[in-house]
C-alpha positions in Angstrom: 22.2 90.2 18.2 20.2 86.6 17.9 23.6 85.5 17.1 24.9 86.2 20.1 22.0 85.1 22.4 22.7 81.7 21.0 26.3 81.6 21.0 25.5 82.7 25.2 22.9 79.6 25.2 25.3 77.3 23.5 28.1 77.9 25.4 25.9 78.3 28.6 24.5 74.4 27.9 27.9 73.0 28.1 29.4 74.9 30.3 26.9 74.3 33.2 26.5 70.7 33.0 30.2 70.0 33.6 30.3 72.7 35.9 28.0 71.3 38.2 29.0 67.7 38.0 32.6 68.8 39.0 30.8 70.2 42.2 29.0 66.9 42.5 32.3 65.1 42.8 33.8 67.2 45.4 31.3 67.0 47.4 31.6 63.2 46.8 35.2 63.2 47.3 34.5 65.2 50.6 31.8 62.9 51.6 34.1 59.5 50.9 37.0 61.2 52.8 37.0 60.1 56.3 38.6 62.6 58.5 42.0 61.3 59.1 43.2 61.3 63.4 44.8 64.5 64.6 48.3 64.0 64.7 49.9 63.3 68.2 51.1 66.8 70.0 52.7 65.1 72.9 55.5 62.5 73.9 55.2 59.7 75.6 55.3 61.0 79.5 52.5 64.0 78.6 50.8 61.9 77.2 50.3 59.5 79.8 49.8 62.6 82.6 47.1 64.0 80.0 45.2 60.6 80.2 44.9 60.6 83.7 45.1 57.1 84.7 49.0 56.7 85.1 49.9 59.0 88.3 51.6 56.6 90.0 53.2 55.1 86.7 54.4 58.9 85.8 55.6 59.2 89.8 57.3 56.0 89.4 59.1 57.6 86.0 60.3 60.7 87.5 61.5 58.9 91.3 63.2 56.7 88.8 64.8 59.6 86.6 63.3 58.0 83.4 61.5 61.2 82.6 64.0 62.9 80.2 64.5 59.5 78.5 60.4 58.8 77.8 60.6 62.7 76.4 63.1 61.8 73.9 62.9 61.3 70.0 62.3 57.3 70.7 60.7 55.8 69.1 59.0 53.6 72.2 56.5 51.3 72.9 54.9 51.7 76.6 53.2 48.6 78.0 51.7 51.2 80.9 49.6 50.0 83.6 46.9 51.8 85.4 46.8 53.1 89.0 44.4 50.3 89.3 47.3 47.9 88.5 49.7 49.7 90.7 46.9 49.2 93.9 46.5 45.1 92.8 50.5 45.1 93.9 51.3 43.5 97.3 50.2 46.3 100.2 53.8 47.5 100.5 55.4 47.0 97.4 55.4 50.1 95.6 56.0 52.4 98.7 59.7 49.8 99.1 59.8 50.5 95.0 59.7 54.1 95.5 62.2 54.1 98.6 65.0 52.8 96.0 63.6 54.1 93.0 67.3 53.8 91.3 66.7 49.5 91.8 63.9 47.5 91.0 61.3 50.1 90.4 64.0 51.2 87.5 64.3 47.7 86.2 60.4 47.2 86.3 59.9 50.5 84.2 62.6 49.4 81.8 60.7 46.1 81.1 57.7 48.0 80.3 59.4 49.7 77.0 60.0 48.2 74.2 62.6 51.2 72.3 63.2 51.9 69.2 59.8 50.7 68.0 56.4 52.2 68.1 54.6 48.7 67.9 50.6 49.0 66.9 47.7 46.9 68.2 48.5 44.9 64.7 51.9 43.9 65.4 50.8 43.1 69.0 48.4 40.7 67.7 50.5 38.9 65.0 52.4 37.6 68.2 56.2 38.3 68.8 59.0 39.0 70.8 60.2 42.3 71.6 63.7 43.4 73.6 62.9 45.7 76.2 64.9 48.7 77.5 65.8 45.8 80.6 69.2 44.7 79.3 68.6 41.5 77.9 65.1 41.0 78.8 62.2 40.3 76.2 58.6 40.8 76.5 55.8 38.0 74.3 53.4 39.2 72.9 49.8 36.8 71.6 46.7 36.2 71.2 44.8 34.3 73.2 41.7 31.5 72.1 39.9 34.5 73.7 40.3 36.9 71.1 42.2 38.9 73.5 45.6 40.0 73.2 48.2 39.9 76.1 51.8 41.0 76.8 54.1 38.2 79.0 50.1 36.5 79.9 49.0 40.3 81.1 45.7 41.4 79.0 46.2 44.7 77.0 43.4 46.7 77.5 43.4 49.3 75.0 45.6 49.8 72.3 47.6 52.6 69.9 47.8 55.7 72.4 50.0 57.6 70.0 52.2 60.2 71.1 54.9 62.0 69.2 57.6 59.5 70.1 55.8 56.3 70.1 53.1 54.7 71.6 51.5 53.7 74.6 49.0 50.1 75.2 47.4 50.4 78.5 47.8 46.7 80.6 45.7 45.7 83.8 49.1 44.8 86.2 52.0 45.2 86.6 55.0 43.2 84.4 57.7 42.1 86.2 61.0 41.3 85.2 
């Protein structure tokens, strides 16, 4: 029987060490993991309703009949401006826009996506130019001695907005072609 009890002990003195270090490291494991961003859930049009500061860009989608477009696989890249940047346009202009949606408001939302990229705040800054949906029309991207990065002299105010067919930057005006 004391045979046993030490055999028990024995084991029980190597067992228990590596047993609890082997916890130790998943909790360190678990503790160096940063959670990782939840996965977009939406494309590029519900995404932008769902953020609230595009109605009049997601008006100006549908009047245009871009909205089955922006909801397919891409991928895009969406310069989108705010309502604010839809209200700094000349009192007038967007109500004529929207008369003749199939016109210039179509060309002016085509010159806001970039397709069959998803571009990310890093490519943005490296600087480039990118063909937009506009038939032969290219947006420039830089960074200013400000730090700042702009699209076509345009500041982009917040960057990677991902959806699951791209990506949206929000911009403070308007680009026109």
């Amino acid at each position: 029987m004391k045979r046993w009890t030490l055999i028990v002990v024995a084991l029980l003195l190597v067992a228990v060490p590596f047993a609890l270090a082997a916890c130790g490291e998943e909790e360190d494991a678990a503790a160096d993991a940063s959670p990782s961003p939840a996965a977009p859930t939406a494309d590029i049009v519900d995404t932008a309703v769902a953020a609230g500061d595009f109605t009049t860009l997601a008006a100006a989608i549908e009047a245009a009949g871009l909205t089955e477009t922006l909801k397919g696989d891409g991928p895009f890249t969406v310069f989108a401006p705010t309502d604010a940047a839809f209200e700094a346009l000349p009192a007038g202009t967007l109500d004529e826009l929207l008369a003749e949606p199939s016109g210039d408001l179509t060309d002016i939302l085509l010159y806001h996506v970039v397709p069959g990229e998803a571009l990310m705040q890093a490519d943005l800054e490296a600087g480039g130019k990118f063909g937009t949906a506009l038939e032969d029309e290219s947006l420039v991207t830089y960074t200013g001695s400000d730090g700042k990065v702009y699209v076509n002299d345009i500041e982009i105010v917040q960057f990677d907005i991902e959806a699951t067919n791209g990506v949206i930057h929000v911009i403070d005006a308007v680009l026109l072609p």
